[in-house]
One Martini backbone bead per residue (centre of mass of N, CA, C, O) as a GRO file, in nm:
protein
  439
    1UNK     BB    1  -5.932  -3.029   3.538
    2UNK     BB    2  -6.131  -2.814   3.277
    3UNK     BB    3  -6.039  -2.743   3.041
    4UNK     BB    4  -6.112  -2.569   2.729
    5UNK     BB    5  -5.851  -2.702   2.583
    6UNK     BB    6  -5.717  -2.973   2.438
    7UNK     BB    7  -5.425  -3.136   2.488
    8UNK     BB    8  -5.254  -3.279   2.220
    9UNK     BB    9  -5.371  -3.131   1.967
   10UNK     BB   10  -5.625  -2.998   1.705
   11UNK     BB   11  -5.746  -2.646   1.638
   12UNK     BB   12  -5.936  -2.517   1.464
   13UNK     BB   13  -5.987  -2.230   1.218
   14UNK     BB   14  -6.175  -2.013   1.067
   15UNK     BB   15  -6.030  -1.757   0.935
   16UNK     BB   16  -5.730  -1.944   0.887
   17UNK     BB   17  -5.827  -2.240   0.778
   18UNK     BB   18  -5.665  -2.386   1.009
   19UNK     BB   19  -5.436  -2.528   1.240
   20UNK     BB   20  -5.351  -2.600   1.582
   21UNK     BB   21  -5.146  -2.672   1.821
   22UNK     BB   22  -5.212  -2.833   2.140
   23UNK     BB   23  -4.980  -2.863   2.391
   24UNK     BB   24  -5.018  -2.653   2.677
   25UNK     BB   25  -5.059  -2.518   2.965
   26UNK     BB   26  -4.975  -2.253   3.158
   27UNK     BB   27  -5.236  -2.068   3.240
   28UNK     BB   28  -5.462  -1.952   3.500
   29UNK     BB   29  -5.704  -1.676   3.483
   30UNK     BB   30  -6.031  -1.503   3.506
   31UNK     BB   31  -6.034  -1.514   3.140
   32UNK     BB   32  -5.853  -1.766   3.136
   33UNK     BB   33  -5.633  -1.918   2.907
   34UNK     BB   34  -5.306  -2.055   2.848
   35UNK     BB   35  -5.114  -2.176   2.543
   36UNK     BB   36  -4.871  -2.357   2.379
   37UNK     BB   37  -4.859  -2.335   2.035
   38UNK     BB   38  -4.886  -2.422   1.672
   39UNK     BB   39  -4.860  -2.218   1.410
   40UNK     BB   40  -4.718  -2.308   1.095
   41UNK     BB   41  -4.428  -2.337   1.314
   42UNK     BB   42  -4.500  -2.123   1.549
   43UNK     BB   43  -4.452  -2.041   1.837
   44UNK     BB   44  -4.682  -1.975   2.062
   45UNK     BB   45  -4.974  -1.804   2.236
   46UNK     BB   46  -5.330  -1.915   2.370
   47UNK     BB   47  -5.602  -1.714   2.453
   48UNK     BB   48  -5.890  -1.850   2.623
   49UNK     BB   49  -6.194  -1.777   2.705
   50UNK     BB   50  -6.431  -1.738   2.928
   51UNK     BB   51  -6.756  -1.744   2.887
   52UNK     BB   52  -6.791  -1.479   3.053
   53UNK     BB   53  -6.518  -1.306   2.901
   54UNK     BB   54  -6.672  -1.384   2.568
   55UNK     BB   55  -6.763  -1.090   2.451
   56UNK     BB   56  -6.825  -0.866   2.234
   57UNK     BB   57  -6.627  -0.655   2.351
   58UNK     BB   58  -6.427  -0.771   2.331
   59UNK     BB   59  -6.358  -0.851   2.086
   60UNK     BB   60  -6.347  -0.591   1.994
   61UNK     BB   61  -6.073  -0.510   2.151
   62UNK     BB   62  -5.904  -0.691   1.992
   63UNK     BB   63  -5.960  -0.610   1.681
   64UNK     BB   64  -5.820  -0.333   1.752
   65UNK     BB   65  -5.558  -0.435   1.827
   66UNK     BB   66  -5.464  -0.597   1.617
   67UNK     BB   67  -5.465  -0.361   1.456
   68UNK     BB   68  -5.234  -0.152   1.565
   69UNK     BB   69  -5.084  -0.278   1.710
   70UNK     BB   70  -4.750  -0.277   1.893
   71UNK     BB   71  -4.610   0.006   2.065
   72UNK     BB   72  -4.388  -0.230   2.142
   73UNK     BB   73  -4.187  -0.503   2.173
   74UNK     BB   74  -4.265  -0.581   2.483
   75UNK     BB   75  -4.536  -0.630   2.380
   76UNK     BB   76  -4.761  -0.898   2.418
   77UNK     BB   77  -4.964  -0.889   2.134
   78UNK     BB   78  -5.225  -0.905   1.986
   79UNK     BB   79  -5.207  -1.090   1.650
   80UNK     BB   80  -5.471  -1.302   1.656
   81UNK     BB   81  -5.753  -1.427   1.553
   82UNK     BB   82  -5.927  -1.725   1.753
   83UNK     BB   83  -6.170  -1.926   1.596
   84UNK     BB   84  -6.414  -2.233   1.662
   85UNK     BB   85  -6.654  -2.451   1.543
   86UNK     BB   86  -6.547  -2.678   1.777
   87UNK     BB   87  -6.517  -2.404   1.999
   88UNK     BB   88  -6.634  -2.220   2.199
   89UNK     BB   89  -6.558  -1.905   2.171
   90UNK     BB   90  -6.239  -1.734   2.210
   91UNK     BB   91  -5.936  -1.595   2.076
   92UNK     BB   92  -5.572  -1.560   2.104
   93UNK     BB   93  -5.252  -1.445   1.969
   94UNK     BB   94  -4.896  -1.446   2.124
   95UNK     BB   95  -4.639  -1.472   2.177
   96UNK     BB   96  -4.395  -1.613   2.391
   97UNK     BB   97  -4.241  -1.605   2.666
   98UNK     BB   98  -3.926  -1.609   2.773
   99UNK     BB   99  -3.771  -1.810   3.034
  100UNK     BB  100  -3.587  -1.561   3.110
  101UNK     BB  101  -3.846  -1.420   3.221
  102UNK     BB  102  -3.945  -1.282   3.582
  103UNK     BB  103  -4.139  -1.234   3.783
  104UNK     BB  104  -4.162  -0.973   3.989
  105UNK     BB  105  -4.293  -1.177   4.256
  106UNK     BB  106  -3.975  -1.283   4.255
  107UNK     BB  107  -3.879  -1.034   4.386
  108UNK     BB  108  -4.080  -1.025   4.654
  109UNK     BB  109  -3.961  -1.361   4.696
  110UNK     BB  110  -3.623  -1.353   4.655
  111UNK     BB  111  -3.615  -1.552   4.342
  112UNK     BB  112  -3.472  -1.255   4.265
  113UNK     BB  113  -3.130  -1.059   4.239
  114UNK     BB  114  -3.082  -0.768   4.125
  115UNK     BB  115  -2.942  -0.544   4.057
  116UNK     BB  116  -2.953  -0.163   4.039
  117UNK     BB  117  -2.902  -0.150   3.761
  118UNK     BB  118  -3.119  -0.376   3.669
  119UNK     BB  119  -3.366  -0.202   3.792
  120UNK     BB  120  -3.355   0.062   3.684
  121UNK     BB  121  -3.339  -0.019   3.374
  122UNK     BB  122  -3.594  -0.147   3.380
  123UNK     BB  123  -3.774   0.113   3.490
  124UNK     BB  124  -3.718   0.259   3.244
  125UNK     BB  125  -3.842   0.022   3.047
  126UNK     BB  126  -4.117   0.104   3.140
  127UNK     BB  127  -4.151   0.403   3.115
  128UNK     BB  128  -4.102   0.383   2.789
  129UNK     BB  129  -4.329   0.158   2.733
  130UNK     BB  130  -4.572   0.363   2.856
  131UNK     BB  131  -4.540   0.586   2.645
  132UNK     BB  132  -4.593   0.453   2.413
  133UNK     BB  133  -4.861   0.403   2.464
  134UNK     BB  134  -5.011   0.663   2.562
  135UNK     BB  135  -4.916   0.795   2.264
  136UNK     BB  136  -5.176   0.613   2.169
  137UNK     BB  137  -5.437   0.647   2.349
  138UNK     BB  138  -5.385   0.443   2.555
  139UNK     BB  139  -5.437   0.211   2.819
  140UNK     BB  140  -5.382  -0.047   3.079
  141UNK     BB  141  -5.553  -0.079   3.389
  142UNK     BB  142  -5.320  -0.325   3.509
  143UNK     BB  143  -5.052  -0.239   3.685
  144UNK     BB  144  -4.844  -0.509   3.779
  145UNK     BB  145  -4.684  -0.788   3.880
  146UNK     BB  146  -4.823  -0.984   3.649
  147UNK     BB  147  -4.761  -0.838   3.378
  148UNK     BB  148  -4.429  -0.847   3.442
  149UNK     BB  149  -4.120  -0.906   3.310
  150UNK     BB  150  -3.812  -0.993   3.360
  151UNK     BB  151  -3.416  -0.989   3.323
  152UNK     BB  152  -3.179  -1.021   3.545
  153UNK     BB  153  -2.952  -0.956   3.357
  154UNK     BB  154  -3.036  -0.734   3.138
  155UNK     BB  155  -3.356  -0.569   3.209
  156UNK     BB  156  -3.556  -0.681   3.002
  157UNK     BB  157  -3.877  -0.659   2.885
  158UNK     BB  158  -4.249  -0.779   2.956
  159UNK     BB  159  -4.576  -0.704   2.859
  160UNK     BB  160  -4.861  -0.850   2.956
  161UNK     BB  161  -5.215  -0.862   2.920
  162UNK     BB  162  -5.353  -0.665   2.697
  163UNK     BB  163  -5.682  -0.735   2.639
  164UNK     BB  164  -5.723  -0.464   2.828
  165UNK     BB  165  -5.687  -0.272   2.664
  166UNK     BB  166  -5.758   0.090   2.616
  167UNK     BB  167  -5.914   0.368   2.555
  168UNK     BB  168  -5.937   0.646   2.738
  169UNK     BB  169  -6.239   0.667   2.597
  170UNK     BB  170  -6.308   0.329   2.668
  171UNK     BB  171  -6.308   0.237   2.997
  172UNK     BB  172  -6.572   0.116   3.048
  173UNK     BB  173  -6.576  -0.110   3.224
  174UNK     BB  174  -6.413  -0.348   3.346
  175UNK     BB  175  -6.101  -0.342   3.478
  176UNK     BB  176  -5.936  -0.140   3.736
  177UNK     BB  177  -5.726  -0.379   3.853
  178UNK     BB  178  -5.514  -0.369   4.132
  179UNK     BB  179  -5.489  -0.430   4.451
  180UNK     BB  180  -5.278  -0.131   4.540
  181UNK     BB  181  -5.251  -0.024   4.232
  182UNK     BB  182  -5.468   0.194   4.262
  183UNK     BB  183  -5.585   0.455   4.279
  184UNK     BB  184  -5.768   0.655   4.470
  185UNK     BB  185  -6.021   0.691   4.264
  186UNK     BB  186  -6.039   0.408   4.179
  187UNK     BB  187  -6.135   0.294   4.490
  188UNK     BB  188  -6.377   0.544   4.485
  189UNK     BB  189  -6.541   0.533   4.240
  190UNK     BB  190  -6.460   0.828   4.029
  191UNK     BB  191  -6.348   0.677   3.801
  192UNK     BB  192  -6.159   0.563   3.512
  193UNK     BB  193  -5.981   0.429   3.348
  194UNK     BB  194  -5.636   0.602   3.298
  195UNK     BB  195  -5.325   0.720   3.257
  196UNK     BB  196  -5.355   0.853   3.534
  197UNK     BB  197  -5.375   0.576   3.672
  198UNK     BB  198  -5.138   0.448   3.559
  199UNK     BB  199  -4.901   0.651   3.679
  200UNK     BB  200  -4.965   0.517   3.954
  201UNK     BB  201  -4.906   0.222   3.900
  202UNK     BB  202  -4.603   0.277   3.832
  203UNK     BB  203  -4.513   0.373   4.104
  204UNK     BB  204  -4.563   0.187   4.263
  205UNK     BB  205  -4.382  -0.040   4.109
  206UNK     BB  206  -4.131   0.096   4.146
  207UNK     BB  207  -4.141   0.117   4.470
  208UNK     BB  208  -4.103  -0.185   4.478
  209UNK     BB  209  -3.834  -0.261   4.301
  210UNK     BB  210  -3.663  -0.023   4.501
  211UNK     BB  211  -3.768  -0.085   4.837
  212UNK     BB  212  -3.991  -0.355   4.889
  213UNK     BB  213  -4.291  -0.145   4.906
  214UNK     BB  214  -4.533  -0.002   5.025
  215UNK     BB  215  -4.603   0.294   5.017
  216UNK     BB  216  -4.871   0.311   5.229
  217UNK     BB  217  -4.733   0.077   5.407
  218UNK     BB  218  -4.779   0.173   5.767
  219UNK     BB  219  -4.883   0.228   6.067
  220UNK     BB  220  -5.187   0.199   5.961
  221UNK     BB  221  -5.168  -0.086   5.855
  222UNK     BB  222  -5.101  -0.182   6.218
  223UNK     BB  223  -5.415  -0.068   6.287
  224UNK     BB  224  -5.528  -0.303   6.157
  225UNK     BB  225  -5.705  -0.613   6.215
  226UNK     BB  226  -5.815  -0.605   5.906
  227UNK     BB  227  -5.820  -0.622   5.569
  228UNK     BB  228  -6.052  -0.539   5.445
  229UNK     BB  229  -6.248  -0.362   5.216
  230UNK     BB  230  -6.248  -0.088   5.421
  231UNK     BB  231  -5.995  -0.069   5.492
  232UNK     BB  232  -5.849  -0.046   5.183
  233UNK     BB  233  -6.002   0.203   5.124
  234UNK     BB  234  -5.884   0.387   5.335
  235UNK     BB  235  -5.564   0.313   5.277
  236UNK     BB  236  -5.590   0.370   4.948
  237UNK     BB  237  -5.891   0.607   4.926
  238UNK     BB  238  -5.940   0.823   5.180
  239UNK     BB  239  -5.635   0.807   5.346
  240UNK     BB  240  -5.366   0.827   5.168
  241UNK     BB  241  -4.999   0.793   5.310
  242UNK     BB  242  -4.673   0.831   5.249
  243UNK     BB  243  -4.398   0.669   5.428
  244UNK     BB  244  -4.269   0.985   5.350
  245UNK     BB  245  -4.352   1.208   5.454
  246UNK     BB  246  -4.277   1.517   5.537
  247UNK     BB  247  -4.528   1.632   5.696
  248UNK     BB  248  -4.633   1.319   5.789
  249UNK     BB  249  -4.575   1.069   6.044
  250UNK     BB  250  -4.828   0.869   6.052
  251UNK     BB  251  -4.717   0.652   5.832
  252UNK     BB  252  -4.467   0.527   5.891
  253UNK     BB  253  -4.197   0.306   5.917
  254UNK     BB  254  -4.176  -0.005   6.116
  255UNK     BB  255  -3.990  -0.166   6.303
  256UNK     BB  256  -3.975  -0.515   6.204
  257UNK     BB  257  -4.190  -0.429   5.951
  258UNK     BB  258  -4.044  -0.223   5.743
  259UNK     BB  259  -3.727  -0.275   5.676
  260UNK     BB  260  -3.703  -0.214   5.335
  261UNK     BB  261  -3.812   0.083   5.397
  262UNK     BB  262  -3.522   0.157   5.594
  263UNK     BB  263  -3.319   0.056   5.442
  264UNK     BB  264  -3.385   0.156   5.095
  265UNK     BB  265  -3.437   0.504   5.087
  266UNK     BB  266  -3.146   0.582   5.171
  267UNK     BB  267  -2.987   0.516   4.929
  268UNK     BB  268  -3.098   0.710   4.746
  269UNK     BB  269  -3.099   0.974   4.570
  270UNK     BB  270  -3.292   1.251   4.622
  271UNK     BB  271  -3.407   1.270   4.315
  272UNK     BB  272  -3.561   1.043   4.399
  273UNK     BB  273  -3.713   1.070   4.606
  274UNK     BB  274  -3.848   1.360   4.503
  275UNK     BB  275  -4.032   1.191   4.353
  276UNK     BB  276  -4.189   1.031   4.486
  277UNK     BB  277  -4.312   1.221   4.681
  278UNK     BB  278  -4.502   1.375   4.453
  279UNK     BB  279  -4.628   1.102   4.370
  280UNK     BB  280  -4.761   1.042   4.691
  281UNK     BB  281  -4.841   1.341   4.738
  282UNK     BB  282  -4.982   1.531   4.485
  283UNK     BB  283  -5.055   1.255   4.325
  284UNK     BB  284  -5.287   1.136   4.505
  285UNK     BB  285  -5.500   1.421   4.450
  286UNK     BB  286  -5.341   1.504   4.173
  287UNK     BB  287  -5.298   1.403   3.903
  288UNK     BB  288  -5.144   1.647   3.721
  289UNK     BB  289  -4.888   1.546   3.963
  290UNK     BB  290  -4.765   1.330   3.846
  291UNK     BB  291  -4.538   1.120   3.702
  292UNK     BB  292  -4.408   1.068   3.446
  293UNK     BB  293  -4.242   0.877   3.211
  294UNK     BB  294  -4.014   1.067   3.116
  295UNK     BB  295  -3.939   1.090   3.430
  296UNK     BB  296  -3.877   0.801   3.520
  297UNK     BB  297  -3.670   0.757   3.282
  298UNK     BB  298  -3.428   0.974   3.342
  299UNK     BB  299  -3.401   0.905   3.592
  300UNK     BB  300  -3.305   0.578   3.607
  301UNK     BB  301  -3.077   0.642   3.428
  302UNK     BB  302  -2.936   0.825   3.626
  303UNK     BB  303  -2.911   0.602   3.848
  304UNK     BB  304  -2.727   0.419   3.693
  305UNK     BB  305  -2.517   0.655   3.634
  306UNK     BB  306  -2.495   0.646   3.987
  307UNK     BB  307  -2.298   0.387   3.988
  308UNK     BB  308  -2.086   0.255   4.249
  309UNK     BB  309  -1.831   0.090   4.427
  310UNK     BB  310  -1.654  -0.040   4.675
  311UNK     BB  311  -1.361  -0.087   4.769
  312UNK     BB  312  -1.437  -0.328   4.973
  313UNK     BB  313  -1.739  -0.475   4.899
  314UNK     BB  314  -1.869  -0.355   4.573
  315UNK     BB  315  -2.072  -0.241   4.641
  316UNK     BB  316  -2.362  -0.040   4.562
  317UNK     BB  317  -2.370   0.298   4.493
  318UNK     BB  318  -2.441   0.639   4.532
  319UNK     BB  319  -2.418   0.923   4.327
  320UNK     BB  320  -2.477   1.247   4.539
  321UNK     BB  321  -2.465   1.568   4.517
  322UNK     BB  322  -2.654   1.703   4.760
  323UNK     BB  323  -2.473   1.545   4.960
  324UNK     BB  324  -2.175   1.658   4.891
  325UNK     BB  325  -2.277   1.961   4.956
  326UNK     BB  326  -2.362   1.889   5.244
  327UNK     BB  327  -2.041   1.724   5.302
  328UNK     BB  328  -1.781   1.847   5.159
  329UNK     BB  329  -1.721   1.646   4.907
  330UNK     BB  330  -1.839   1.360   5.083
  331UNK     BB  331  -1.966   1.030   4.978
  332UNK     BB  332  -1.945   0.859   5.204
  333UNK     BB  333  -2.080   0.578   5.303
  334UNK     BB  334  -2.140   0.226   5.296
  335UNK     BB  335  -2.422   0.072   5.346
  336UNK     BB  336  -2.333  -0.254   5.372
  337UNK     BB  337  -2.010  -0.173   5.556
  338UNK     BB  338  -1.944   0.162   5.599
  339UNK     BB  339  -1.730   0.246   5.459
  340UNK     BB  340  -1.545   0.457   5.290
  341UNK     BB  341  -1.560   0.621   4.989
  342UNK     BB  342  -1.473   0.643   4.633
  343UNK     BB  343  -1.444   0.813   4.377
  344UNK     BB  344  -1.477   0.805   4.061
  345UNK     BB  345  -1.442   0.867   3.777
  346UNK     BB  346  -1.614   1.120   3.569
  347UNK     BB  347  -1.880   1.269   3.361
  348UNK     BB  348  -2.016   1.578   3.251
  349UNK     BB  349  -2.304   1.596   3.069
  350UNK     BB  350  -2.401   1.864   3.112
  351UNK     BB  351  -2.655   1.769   3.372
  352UNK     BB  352  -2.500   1.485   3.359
  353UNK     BB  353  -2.346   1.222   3.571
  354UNK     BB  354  -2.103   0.986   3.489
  355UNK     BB  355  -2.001   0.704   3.574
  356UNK     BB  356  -1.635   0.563   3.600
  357UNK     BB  357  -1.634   0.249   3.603
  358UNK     BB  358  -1.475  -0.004   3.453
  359UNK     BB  359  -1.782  -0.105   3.347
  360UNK     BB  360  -1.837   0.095   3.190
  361UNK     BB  361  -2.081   0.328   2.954
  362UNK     BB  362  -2.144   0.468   2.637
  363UNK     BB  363  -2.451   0.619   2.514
  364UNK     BB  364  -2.650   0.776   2.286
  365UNK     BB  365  -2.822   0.925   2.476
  366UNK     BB  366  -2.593   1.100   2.610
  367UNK     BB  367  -2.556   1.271   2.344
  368UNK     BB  368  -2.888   1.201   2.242
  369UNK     BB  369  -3.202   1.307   2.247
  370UNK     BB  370  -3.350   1.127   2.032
  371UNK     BB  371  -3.207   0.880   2.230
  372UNK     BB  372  -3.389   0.819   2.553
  373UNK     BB  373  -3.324   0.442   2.530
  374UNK     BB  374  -3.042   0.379   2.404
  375UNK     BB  375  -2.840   0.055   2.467
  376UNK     BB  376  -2.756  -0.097   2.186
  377UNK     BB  377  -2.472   0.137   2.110
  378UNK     BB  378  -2.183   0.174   2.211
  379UNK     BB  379  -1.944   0.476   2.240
  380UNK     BB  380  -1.810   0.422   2.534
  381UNK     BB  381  -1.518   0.264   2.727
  382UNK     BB  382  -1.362   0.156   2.997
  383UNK     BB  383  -1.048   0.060   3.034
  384UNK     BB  384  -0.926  -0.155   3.190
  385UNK     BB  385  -0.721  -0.270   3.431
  386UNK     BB  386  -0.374  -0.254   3.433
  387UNK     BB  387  -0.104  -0.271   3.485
  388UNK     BB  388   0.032  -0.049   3.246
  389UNK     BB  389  -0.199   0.167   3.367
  390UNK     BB  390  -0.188   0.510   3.515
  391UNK     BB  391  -0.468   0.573   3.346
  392UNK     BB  392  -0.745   0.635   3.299
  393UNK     BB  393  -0.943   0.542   3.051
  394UNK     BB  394  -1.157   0.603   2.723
  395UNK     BB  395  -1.307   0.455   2.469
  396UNK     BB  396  -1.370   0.477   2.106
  397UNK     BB  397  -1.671   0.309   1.985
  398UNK     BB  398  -1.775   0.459   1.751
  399UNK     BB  399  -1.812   0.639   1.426
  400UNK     BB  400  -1.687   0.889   1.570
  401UNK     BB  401  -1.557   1.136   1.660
  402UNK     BB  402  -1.371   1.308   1.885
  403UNK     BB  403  -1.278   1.588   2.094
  404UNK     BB  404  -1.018   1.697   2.299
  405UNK     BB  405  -0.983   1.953   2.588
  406UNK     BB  406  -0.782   2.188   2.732
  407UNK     BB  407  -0.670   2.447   2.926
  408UNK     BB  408  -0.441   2.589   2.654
  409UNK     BB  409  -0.471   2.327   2.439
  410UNK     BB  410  -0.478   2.176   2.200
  411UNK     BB  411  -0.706   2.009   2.023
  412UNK     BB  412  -0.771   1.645   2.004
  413UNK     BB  413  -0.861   1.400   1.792
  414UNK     BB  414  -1.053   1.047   1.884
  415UNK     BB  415  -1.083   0.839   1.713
  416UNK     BB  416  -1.185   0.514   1.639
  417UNK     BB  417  -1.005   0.346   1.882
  418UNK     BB  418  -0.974   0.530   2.070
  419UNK     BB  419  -0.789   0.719   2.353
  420UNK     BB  420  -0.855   0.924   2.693
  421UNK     BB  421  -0.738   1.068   2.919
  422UNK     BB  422  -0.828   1.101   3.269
  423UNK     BB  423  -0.877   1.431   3.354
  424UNK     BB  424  -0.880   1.714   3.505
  425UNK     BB  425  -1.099   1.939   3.299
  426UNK     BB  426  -1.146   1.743   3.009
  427UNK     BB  427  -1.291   1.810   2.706
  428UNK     BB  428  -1.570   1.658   2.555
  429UNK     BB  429  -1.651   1.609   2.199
  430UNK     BB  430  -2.001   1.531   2.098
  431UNK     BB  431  -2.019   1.725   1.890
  432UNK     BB  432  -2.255   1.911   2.035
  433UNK     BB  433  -2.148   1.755   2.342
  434UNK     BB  434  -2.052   1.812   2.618
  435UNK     BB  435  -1.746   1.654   2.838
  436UNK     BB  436  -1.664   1.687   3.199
  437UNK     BB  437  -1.374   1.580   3.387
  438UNK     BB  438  -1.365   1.382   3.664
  439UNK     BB  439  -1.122   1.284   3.955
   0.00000   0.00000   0.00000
């Protein structure tokens, strides 16, 4: 193979004055290299074009985002531009991925299998620094499995691979996306990638994340001898039909071949699935009708706090108020073993219901608007299982008081470092927030 740029070299450079030590090559593909250096004592990512993506467009594209700065910290944004006097070409630095990071298609190939906590808050932190990318007036044009990286213990995401970012109005020429993942106005070439473009590309990824299959892909993908590119513009771009449309069962999901889909659908709670609905219904044909960011950020967060154990074989459950309503508050059976669910005690701050799980906890987001993906310091935490807790408790780690009250009852401050037990009917004030327990 015939690098760009020799490893465990040294790379002159013209505007740094400077040189970079390459280590090692990371990975190539369609625009060029990224290799591992050293420049000033501090490893980055440097990506390196190829001859044909070396454009002057290119460039230009650069030296604005790297003026930009990167909409928040988890895009590994470029960062510095890079040529050099003894070699063709140019590229940039950007951070280096830390190898904690797992690409998404390690989902796919289920070599990373994250809780269902951990699959909804990655799926809020993507919508959540993707509203940050689009409230700069960024399109990413790109969003697919390989551009983004997971941390499958903790949630926290990394997006790769910004130097295709554009602004929405200068979004012509250049990458139009990945296949599969492009709305289907861009499979029929009649517009330019764009943020409504973007937002069909989060939920296609969504819903790859949480249910390990594609929207469009049911009965008609199995009835095409040969999935080619004019089959491919059919089934994603001339007559997209989501495989859960509820007016119209010609595309559903066929046992056998689309099992991920029959099996992982039901499980989760109406009000998200009626966001799916949305996004591949009216979604497929209205831009203006997709699911916005910060509607599929509330929600996964909803989804988070919608989960529960089986007592019998700790499996995550959701759930599902509209459920219940219609099942007479039964919680129904567990997916995994079957068993009668047995809901925790829970508590509903406005029209928010968190699960007290043992291992719950209160972040900020949940009192306070202003911080709607804060997951930072935890206000409150459920006090573990012991022999002599009678009842369940939730402990005050915030730095502000908290208030409990019964009907009827003096009002009691639960200073920080303190706990209240968990009673049905029982008011605590964070603040403005108020929050109603049921157990």
């Amino acid at each position: 193979m015939n690098q760009l740029l020799k490893t465990n070299c040294k790379l002159s450079l013209t505007d740094l004055q400077t040189q970079c030590e390459i280590d090692y090559i990371i990975g190539s593909g369609a625009q060029g290299e990224v290799y591992k250096v050293i420049l000033d004592g501090k490893t980055l990512a440097l990506k390196w074009y190829l001859p044909k993506a070396a454009t002057k467009k290119q460039r230009n594209i650069l030296k604005t985002l790297i003026d930009k700065g990167p909409p928040a910290p988890s895009f590994l944004w470029p960062t510095l531009f890079a040529e050099s006097p003894n070699t063709s070409g140019f590229g940039y630095f950007m951070p280096l991925r830390n190898v904690r990071f797992k690409s998404l298609a390690n989902l796919m190939k289920r070599r990373i299998d994250p809780t269902f906590r951990i699959l909804s808050l990655a799926g809020a932190n993507l919508a959540h620094n993707f509203l940050q990318l689009h409230s700069k007036g960024l399109c990413y044009r790109d969003i697919s499995f390989g551009n983004i990286f997971l941390d499958p213990d903790t949630a926290e995401i990394q997006i790769c691979d910004n130097d295709n970012v554009t602004a929405d109005d200068q979004s012509k020429g250049g990458i139009l996306g990945t296949p599969r993942f492009m709305a289907p106005e861009l499979v029929r070439r009649e517009v330019c990638p764009s943020s409504q473009t973007d937002l069909f590309s989060l939920s296609v990824l969504l819903f790859y994340m949480l249910i390990l299959h594609h929207p469009l892909e049911g009965k008609k993908e199995l009835s095409i001898k040969c999935l080619d590119l004019p089959a491919m513009n059919q089934l994603y771009g001339k007559q997209p039909l989501f495989i859960f449309d509820p007016k119209d069962s010609s595309n559903e999901p066929v046992s056998g071949h689309h099992d991920n889909a029959l099996i992982f659908w039901p499980i989760y709670p109406k009000f998200l699935r009626d966001l799916f609905i949305q996004a591949f219904g009216e979604g497929l044909t209205d831009p203006s009708s997709r699911v916005r960011e910060s509607e599929w950020r509330n929600a996964l967060i909803l989804l988070s706090d919608s989960i529960f154990y089986c007592s019998n074989c700790e499996s995550e459950n959701f759930y599902d108020s509209e459920f219940l309503k219609s099942n007479q508050g039964s919680a129904g059976i567990c997916w995994s073993c079957q068993s009668i669910l047995t809901l925790p005690p829970r508590i509903k701050i406005e029209n928010k219901i968190v699960m007290l799980n043992q291992d719950s906890k209160l972040f900020p987001h949940h009192i306070d608007d202003s911080k709607p993906c804060d997951f930072s310091s935890p206000i409150g935490e459920r006090i573990a299982k012991c022999p002599d807790l009678e009842q369940p408790k939730i402990k005050n780690i915030s730095e502000e008081k908290w208030v409990s009250s019964l009907p009827g009852e003096t009002p009691l401050d639960i200073l920080p470092g303190e706990s209240l037990t968990l009673i049905t009917g029982k008011q605590v004030y964070f603040g403005k927030k108020k929050g109603v327990i049921r157990v």
